[in-house]
N, CA, C and O of each residue as an XYZ file, in Angstrom:
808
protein
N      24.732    -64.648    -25.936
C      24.863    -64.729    -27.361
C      24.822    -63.328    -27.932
O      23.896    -62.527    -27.796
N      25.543    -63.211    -28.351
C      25.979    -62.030    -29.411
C      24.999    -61.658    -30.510
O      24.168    -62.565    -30.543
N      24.783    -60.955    -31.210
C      24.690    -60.118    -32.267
C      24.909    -59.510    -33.200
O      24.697    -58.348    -32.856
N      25.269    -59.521    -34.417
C      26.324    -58.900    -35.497
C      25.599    -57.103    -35.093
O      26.394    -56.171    -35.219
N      24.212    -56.794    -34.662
C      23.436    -56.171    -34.306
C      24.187    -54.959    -33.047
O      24.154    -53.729    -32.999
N      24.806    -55.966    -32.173
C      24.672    -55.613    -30.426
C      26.141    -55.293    -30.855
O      26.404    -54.256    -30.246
N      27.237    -55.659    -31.598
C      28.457    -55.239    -31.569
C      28.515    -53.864    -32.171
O      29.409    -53.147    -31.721
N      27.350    -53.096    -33.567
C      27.084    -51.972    -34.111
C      26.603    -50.669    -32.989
O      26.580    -49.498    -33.366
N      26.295    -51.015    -31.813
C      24.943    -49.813    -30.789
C      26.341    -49.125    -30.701
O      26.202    -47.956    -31.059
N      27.780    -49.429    -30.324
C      28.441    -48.290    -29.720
C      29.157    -47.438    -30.707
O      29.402    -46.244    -30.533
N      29.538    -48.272    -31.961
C      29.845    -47.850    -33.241
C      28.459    -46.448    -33.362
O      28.817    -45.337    -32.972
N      27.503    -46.543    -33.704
C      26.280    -46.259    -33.839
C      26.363    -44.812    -33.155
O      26.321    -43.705    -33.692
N      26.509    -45.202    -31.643
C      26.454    -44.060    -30.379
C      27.495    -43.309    -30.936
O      27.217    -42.132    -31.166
N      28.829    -43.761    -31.261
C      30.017    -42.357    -31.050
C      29.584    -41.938    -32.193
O      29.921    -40.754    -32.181
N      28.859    -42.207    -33.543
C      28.965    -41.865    -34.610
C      28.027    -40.154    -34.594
O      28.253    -39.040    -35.064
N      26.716    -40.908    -33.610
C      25.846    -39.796    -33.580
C      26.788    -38.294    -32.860
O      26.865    -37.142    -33.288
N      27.344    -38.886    -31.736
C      27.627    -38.012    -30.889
C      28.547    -37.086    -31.686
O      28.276    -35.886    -31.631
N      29.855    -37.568    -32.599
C      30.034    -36.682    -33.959
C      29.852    -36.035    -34.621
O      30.662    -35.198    -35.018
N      28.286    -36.223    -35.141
C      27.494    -35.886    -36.257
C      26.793    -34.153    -34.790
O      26.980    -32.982    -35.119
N      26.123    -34.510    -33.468
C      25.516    -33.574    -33.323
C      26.545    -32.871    -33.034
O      26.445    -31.698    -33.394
N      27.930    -33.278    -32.282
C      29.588    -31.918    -32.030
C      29.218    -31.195    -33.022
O      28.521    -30.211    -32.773
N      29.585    -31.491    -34.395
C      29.559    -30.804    -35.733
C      28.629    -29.805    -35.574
O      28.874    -28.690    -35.112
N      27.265    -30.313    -36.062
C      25.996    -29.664    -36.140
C      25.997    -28.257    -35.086
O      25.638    -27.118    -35.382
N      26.547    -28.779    -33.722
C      26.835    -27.404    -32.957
C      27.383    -26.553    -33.360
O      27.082    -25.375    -33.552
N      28.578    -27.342    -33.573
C      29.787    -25.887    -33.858
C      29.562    -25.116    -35.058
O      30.113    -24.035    -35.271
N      28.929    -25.554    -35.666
C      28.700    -24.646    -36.991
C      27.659    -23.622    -36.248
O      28.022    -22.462    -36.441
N      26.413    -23.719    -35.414
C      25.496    -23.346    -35.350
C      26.198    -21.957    -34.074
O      25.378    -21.177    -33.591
N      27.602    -21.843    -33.709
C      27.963    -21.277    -33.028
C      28.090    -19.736    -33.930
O      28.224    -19.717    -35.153
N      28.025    -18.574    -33.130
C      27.977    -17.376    -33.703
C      29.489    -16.540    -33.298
O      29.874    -16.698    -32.140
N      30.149    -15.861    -34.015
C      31.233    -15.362    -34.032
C      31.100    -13.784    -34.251
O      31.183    -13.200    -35.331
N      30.862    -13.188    -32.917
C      31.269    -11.663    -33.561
C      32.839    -11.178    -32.880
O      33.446    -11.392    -31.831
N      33.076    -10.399    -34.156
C      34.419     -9.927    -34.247
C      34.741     -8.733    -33.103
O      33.747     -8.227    -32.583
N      36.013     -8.267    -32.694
C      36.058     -7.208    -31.703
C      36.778     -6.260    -32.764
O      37.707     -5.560    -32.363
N      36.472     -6.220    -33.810
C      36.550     -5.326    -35.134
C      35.098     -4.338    -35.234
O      34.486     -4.461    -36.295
N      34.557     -3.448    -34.288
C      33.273     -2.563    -34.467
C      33.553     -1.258    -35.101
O      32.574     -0.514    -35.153
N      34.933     -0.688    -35.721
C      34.407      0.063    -36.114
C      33.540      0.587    -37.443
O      33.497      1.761    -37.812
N      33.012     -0.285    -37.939
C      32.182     -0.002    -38.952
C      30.518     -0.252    -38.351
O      29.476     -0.154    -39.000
N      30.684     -0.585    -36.976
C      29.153     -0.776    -36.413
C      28.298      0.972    -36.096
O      28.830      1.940    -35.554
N      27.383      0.913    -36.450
C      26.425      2.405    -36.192
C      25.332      1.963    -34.947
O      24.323      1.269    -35.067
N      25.859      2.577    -33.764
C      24.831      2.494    -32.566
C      24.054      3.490    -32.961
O      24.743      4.470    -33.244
N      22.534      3.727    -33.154
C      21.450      4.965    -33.571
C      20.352      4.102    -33.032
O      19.317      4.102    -33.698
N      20.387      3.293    -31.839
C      19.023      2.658    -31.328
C      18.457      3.863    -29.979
O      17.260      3.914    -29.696
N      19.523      4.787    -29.234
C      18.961      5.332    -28.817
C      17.939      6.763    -28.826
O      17.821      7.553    -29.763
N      17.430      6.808    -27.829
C      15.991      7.507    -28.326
C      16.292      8.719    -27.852
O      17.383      8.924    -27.318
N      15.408      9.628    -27.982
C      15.990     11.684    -27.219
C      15.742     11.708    -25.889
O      16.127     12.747    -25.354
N      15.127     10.757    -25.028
C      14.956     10.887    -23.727
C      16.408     10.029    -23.398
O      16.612      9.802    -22.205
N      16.998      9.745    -23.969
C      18.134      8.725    -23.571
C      19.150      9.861    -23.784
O      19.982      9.995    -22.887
N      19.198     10.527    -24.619
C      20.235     11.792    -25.004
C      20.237     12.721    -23.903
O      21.224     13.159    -23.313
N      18.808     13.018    -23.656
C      18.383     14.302    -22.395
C      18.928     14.066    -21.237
O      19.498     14.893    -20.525
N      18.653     12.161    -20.879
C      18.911     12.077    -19.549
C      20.228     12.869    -18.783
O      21.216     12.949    -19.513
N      20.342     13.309    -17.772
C      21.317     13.611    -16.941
C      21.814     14.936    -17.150
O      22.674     15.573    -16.542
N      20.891     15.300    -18.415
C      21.148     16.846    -18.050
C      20.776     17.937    -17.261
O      19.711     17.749    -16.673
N      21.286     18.970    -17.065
C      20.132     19.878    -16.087
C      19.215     20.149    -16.949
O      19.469     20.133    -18.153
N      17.895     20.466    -16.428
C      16.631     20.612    -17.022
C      16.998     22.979    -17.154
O      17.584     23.724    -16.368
N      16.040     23.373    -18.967
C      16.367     24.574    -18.816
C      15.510     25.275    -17.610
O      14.645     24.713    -16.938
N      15.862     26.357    -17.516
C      14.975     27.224    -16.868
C      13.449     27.560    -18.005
O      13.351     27.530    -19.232
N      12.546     27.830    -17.034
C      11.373     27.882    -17.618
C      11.028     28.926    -18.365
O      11.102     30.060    -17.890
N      10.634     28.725    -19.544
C      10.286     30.523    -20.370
C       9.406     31.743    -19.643
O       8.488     31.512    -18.855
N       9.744     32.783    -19.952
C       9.162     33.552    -19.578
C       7.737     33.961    -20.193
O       7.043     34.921    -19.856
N       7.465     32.975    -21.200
C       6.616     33.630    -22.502
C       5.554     33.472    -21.822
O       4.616     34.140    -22.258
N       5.236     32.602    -20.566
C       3.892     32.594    -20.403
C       3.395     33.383    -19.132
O       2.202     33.393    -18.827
N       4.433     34.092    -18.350
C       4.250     35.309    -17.649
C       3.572     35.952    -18.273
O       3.672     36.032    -19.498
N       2.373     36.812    -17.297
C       1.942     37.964    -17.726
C       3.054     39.412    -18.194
O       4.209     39.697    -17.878
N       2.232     39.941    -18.900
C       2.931     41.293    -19.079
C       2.105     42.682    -18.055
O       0.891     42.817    -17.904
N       2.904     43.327    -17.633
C       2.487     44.120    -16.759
C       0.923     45.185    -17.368
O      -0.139     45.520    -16.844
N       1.436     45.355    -18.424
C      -0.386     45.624    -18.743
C      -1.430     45.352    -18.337
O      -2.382     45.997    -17.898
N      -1.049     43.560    -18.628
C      -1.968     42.453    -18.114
C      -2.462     42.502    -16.338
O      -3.604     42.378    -15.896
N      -1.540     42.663    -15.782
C      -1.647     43.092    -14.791
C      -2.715     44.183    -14.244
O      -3.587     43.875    -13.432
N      -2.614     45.034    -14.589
C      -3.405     46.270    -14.326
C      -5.003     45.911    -14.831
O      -5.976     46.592    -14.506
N      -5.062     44.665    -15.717
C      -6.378     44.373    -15.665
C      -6.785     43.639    -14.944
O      -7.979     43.355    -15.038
N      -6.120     43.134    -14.108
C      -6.821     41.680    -13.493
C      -6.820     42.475    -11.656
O      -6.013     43.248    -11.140
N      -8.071     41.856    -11.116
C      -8.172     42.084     -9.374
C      -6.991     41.528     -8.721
O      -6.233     40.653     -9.140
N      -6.966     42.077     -7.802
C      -6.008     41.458     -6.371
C      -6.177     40.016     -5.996
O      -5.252     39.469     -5.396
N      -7.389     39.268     -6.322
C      -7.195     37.604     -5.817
C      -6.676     36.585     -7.361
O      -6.296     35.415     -7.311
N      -6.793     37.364     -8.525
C      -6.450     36.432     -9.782
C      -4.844     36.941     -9.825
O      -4.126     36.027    -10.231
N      -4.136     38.119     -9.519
C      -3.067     38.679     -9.256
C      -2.360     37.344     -8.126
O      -1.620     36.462     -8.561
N      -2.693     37.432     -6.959
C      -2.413     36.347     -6.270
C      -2.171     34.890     -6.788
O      -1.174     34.188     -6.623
N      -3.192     34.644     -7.375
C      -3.711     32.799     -8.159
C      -2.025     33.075     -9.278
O      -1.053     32.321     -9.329
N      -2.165     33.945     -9.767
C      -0.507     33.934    -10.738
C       0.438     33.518     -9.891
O       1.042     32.447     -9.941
N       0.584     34.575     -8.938
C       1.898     34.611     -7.775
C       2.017     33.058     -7.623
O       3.042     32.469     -7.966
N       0.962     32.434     -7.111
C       0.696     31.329     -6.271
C       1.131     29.971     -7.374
O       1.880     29.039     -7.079
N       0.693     30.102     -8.194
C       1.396     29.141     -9.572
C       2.725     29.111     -9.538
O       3.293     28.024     -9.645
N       3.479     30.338     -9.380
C       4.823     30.285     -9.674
C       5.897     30.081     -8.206
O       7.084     29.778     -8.085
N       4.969     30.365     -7.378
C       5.489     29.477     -5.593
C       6.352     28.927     -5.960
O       6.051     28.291     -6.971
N       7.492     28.793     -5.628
C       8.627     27.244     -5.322
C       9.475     26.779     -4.349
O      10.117     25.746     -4.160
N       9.228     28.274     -3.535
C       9.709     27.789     -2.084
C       8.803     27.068     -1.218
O       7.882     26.495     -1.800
N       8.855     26.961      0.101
C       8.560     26.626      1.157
C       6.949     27.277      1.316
O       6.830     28.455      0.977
N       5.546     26.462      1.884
C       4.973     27.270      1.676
C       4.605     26.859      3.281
O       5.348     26.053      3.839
N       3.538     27.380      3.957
C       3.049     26.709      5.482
C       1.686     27.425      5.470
O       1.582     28.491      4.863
N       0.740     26.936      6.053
C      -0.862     27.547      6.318
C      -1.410     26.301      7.261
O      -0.966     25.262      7.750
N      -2.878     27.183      7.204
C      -3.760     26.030      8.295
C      -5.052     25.933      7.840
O      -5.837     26.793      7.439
N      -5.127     24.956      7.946
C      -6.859     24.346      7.848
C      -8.072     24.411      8.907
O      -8.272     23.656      9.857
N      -8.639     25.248      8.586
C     -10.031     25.001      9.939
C     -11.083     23.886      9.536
O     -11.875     23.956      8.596
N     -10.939     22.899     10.386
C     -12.127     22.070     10.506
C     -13.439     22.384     10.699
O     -13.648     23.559     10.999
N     -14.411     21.638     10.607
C     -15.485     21.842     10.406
C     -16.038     22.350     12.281
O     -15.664     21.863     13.348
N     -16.890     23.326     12.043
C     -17.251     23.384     13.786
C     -18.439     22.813     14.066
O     -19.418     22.629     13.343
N     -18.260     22.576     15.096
C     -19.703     21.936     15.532
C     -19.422     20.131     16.017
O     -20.069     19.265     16.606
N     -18.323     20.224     15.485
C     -18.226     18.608     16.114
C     -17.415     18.313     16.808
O     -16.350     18.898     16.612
N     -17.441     17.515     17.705
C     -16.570     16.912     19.085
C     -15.979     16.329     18.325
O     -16.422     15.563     17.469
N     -13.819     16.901     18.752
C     -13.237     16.062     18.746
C     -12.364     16.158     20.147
O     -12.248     16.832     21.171
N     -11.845     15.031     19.477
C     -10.138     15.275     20.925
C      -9.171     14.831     20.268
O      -9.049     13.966     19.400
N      -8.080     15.950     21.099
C      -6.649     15.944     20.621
C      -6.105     14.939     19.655
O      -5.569     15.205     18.579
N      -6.378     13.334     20.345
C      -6.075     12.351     19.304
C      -6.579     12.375     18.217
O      -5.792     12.390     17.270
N      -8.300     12.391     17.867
C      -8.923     12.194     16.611
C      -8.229     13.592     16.040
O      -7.987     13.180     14.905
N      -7.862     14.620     16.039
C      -7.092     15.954     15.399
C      -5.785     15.270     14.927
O      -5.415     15.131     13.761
N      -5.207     14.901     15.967
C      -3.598     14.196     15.709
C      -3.681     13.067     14.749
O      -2.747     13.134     13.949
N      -4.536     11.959     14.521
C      -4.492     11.378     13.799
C      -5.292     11.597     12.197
O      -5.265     11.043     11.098
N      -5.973     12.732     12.832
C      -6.175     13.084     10.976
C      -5.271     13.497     10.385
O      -4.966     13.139      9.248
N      -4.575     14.483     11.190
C      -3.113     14.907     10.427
C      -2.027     14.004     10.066
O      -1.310     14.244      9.095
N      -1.864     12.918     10.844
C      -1.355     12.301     10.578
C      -1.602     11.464      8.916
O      -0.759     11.518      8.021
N      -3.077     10.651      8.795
C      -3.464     10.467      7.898
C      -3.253     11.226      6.445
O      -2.703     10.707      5.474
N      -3.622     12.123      6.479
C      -3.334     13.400      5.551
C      -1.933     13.562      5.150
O      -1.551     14.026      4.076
N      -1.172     13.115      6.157
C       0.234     13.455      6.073
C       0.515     12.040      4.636
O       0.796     12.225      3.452
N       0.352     11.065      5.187
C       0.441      9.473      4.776
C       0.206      9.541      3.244
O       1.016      9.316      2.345
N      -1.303      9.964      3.149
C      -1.838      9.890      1.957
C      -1.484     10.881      1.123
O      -1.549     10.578     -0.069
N      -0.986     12.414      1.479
C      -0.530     12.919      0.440
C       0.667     12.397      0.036
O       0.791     12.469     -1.186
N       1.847     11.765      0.753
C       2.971     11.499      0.411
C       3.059     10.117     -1.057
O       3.946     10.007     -1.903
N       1.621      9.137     -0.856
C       1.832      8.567     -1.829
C       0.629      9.093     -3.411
O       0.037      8.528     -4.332
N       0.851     10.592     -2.843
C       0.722     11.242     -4.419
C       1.578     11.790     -4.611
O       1.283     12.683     -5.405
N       2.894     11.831     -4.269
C       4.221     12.490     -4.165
C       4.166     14.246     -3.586
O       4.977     15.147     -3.800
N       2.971     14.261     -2.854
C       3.242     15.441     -2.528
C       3.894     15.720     -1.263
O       3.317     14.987     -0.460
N       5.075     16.598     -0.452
C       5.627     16.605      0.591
C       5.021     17.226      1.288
O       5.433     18.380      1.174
N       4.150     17.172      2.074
C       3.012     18.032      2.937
C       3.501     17.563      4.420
O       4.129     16.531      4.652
N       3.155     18.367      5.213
C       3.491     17.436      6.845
C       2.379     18.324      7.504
O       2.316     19.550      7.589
N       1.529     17.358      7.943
C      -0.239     17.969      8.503
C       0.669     17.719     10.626
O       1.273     16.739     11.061
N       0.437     18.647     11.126
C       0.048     18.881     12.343
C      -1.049     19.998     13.136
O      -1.385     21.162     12.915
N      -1.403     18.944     14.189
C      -2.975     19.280     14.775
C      -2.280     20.779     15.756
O      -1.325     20.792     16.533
N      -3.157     21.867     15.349
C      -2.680     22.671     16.656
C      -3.560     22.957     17.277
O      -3.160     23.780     18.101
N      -5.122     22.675     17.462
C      -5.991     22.834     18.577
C      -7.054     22.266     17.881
O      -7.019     22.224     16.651
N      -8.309     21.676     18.726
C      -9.226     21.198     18.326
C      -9.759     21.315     16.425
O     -10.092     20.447     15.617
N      -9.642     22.529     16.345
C     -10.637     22.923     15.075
C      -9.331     23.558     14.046
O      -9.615     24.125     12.990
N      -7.854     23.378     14.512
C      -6.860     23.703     13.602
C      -6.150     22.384     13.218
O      -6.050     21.393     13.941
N      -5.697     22.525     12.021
C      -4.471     21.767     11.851
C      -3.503     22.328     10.642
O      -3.933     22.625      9.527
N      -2.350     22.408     10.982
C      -1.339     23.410     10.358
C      -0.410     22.535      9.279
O      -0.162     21.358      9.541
N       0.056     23.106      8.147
C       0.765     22.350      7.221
C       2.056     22.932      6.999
O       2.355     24.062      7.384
N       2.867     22.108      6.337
C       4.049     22.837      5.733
C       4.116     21.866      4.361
O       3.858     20.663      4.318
N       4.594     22.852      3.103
C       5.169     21.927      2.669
C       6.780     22.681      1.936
O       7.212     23.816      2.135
N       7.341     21.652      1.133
C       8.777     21.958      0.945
C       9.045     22.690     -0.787
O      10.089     23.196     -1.200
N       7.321     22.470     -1.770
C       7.624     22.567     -2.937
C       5.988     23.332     -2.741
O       4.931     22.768     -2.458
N       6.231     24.708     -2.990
C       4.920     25.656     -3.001
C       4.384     25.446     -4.515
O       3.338     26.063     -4.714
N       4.712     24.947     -5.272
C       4.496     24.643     -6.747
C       3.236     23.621     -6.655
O       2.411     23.570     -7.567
N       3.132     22.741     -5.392
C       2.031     21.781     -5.154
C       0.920     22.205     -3.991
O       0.268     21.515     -3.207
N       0.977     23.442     -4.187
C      -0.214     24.072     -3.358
C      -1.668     23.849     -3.987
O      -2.483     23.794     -3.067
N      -2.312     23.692     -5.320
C      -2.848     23.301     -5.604
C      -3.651     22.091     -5.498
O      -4.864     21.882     -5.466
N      -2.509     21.284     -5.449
C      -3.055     19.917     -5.029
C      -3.229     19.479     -3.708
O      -3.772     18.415     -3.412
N      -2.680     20.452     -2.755
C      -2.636     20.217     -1.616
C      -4.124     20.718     -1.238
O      -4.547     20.419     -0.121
N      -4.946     21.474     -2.125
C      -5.767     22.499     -1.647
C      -7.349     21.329     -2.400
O      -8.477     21.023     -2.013
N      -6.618     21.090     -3.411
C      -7.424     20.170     -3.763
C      -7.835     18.947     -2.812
O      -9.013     18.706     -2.549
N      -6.758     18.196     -2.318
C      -7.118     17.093     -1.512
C      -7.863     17.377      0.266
O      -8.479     16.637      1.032
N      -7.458     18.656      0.334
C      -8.295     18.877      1.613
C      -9.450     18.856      1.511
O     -10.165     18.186      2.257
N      -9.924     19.658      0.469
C     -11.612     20.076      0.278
C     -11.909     18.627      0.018
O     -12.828     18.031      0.579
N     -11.129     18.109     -0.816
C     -12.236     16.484     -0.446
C     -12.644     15.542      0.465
O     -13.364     14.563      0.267
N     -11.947     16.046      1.824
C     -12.228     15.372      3.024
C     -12.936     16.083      3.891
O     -12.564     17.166      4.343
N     -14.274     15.365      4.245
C     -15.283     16.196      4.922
C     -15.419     16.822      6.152
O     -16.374     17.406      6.664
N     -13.463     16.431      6.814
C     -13.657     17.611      8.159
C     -13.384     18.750      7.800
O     -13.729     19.579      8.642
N     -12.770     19.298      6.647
C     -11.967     20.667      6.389
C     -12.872     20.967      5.815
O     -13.608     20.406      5.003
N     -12.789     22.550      6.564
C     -13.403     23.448      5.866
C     -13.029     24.776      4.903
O     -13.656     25.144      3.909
N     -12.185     25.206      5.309
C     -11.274     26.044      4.767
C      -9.852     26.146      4.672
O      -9.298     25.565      5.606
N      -9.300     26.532      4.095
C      -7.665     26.729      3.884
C      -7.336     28.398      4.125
O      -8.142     29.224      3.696
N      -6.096     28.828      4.840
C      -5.543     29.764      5.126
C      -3.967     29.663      4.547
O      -3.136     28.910      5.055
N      -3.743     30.375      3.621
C      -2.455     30.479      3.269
C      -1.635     31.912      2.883
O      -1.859     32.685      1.952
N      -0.973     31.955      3.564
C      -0.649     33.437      4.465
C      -1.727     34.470      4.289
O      -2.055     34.753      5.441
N      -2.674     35.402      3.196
C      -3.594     36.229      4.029
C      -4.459     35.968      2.621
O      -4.794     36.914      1.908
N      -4.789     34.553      2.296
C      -5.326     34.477      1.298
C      -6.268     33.177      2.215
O      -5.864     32.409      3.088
N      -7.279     33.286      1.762
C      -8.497     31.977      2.814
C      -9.385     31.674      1.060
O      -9.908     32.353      0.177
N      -9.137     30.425      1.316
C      -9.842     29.377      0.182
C     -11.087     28.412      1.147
O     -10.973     27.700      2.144
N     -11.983     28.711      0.496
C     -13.246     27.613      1.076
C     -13.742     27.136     -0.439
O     -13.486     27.352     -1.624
N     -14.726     26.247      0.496
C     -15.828     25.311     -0.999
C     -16.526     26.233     -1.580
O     -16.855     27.117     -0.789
N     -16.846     26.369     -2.523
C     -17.713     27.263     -3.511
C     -19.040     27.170     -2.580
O     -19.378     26.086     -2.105
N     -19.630     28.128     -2.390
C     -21.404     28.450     -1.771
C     -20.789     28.213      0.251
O     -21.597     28.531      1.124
N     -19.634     27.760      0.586
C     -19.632     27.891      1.762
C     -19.951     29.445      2.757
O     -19.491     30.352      2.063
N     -20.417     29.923      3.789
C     -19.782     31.049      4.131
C     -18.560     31.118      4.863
O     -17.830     30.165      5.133
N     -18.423     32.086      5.107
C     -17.358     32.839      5.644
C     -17.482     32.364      7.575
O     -18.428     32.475      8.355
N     -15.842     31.750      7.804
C     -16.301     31.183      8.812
C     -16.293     31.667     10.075
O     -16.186     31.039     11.128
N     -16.466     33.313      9.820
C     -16.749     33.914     11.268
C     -18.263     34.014     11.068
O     -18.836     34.158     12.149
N     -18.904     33.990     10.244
C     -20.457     33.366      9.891
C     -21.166     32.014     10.926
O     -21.969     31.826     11.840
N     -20.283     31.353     10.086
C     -20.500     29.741     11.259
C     -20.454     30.168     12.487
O     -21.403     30.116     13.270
N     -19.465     30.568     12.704
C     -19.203     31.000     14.580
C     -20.597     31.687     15.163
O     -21.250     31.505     16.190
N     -20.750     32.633     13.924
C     -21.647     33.098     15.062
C     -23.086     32.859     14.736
O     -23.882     33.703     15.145
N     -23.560     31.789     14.030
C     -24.105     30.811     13.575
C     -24.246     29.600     14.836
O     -25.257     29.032     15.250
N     -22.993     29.481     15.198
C     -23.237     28.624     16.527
C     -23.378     29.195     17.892
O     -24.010     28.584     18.754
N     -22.869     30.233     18.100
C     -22.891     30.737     19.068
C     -24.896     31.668     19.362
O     -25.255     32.350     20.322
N     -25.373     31.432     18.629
C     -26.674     32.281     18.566
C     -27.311     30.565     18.936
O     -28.281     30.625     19.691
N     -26.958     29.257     18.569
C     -27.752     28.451     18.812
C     -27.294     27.423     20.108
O     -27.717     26.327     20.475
N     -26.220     28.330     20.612
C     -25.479     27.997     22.003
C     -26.934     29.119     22.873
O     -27.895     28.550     23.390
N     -26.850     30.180     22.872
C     -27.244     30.815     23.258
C     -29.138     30.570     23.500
O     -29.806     31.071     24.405
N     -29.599     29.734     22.475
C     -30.737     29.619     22.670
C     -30.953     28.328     23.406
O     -32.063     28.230     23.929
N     -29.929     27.069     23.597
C     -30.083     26.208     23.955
C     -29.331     25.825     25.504
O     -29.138     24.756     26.084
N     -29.029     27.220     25.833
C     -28.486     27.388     26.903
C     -26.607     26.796     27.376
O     -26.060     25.823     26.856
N     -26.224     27.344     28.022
C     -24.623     26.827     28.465
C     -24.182     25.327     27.969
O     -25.002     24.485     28.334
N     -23.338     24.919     27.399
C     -22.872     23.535     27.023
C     -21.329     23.783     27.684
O     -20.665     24.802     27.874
N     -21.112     22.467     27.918
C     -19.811     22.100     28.257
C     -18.660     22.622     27.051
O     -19.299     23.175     26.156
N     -17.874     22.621     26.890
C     -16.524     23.178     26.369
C     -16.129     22.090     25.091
O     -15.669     22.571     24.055
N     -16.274     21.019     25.177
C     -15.992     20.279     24.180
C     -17.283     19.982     22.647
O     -17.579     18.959     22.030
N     -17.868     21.797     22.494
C     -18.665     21.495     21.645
C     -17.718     22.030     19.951
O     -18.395     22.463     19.018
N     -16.618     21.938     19.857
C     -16.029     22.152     18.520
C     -15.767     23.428     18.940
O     -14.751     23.549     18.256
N     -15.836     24.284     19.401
C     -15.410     25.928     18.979
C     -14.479     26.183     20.089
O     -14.310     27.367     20.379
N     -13.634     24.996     20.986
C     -12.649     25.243     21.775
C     -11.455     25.679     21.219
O     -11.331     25.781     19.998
N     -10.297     26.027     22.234
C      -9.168     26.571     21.660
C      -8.219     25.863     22.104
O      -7.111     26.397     22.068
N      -8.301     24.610     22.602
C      -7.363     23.792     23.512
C      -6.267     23.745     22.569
O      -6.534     23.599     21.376
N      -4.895     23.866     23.007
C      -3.821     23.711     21.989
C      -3.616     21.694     22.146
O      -4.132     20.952     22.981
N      -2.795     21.391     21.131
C      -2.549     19.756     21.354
C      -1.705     19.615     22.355
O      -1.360     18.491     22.718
């Protein structure tokens, strides 16, 4: 049995489906391929800069040679050493007095190597005998930080970079240590070879 009701649902259905077509198409957006009256000004000065060469650096904050003549031979250096940008290479003396072997040397350097790289610094640590381990890096501009992160690890003791030697503040001087150990070799009689002050290459 029918419905005056049940014959209206499809009448009903196409009517809606009409009504929402419409409602769309109006709600549709139309831009024109007519831009020239559009003003692009959303970008920013690092967006302008990008891809250019960067300038060369001022000179304004060089010393002047005056300046010079006042300052010692190691703050003379500390300038030089700021403005590094080649290639730089030196070595680290470990701490003496403690047993290692070849591996525990090889894998500190290694380590060192690892961890400076994810501070972006390019350093490459290799072991060259018990109580050495030698560096290079490719940007002398990050000698600083390189000098920084050694002293915070408690096997290094000093830094050598070509005839300039950096230690911890109040350390001595490490032909001091040497013979610091060697006076308490001497009182405690002959030790085997693997007491830190060997020269074994890796």
């Amino acid at each position: 049995m029918t419905t005056p009701f049940s014959s209206l649902f499809p009448l009903l259905f196409l009517l809606l489906l009409l009504t929402s077509s419409l409602i769309f198409a109006e709600g549709k957006i139309h831009i024109t391929d007519d831009l020239d009256d559009v003003v692009d000004d959303e970008e920013d000065e690092s967006w302008k800069e990008w891809g250019k060469k960067s300038a060369p650096s001022s000179h304004d904050d060089d010393p002047n040679p005056s300046d010079l003549n006042k300052m010692d031979m190691s703050q003379i250096q500390a300038e030089i050493a700021k403005r590094q940008s080649g290639p730089v290479f030196g070595f680290v003396k470990l701490r003496l007095g403690v047993k290692r072997t070849r591996e525990m040397v090889s894998e500190t350097a290694m380590q060192w190597t690892k961890v400076l790289k994810t501070g972006a610094v390019e350093a490459k640590f290799m072991g060259v005998d018990l109580s050495t381990i030698m560096f290079t890096m490719e940007r002398g501009q990050d000698v600083s930080e390189l000098k920084e992160f050694v002293f915070d690890q408690p096997e290094a003791y000093e830094v050598k970079i070509g005839d300039q030697v950096f230690r911890r503040p109040g350390d001595p001087p490490l032909e001091e240590v040497v013979e610091e150990l060697q006076k308490k070799k001497k009182k405690t009689g002959p030790t085997t070879q693997s007491d830190g002050i060997s020269k074994d290459e890796l």
